[in-house]
N, C-alpha and C positions, 0 to 999 in steps of 0.2 A: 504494500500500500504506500501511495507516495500522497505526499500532499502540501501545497503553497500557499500564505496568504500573508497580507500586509499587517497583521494584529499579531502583537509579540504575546498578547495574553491567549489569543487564540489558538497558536501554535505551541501553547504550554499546554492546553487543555488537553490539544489534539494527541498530543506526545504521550504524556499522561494517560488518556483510554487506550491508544494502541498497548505500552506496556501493558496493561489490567488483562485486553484482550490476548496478547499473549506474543505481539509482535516486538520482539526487539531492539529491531533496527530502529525503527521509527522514522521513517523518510518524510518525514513534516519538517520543511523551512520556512523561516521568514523572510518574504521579499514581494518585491513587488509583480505581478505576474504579469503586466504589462511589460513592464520593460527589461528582458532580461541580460541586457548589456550592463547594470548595476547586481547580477547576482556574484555572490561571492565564490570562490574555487571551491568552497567546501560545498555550496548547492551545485552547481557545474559539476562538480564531481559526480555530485551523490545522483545526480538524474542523465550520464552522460550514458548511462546501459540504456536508455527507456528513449535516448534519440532515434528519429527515422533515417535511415540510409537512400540513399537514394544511387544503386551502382550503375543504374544508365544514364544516372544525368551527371556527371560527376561539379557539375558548379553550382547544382542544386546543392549537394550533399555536400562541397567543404562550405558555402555559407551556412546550411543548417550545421555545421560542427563547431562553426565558429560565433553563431548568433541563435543558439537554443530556439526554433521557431515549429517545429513538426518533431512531435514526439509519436512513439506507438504504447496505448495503454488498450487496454481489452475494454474497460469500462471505466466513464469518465464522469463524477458528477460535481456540477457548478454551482455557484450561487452569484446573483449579479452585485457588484458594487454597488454601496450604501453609499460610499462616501463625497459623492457629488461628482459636479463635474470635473474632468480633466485641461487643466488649460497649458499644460506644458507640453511647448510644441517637439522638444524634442523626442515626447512619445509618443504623442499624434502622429506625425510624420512618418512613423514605423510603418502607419496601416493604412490598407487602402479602402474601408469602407468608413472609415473614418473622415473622407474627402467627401466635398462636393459642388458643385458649380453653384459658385455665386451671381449675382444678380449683374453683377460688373464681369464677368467675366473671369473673375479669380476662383483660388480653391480656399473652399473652405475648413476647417480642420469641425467635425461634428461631434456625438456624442460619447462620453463613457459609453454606454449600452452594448452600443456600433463597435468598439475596441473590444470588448468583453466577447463578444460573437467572434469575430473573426479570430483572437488568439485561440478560443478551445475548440473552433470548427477546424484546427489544425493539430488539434491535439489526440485525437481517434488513432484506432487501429488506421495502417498502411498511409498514414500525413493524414488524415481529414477522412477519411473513409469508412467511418465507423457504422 
């Protein structure tokens, strides 16, 4: 069982039941699941079995090695941020339904919601194919 969230309290909790239940490991970090160019080596590490390969595309697969973005898990479940909106664009920028044509012609960066879909619609069995 792996599992990520932005709440230090929450991933003591999380940590906490798996031990009771009987898992050791505890693959629960704290980080942001947005953006995981801020995750630290020791989460990069602990989730680097759980990346998706990709051997026919090989520049798919060294940027997936290099910027955690397709994982393969059997079963996946979410829950959507509470914490309002996002307005930092260097997160925004990651995603692409997070864009959208402005009124003038520019892109617009949109919702947390829209970021929260597209990271775990990549997150399924075989990149997103769950």
């Amino acid at each position: 069982m792996y599992g990520i969230d932005f709440d230090a309290r929450s991933v003591k909790i999380a940590k906490a039941l798996n031990l009771i239940a009987g898992d050791g490991r505890t693959n629960v970090y704290k980080a942001n699941t947005l953006d995981p160019r801020t995750w630290s080596d020791d989460i990069r590490v602990g989730l680097r079995d759980r990346l998706a390969r990709f051997p026919r595309d090989i520049a798919r697969d060294d940027f997936n090695q290099k910027n955690y973005r397709y994982f393969n898990f059997d079963v996946l479940m979410t829950n959507p941020p509470f914490a309002g909106d996002i307005k930092d664009t260097r997160i925004l920028h990651q995603f692409e339904l997070a864009r959208r044509e402005g009124a003038n012609g520019r892109v617009q960066l949109g919702v947390t919601s829209c970021l929260w879909n597209e990271t775990w619609s990549s997150c399924g069995q075989e990149a997103g194919c769950a």
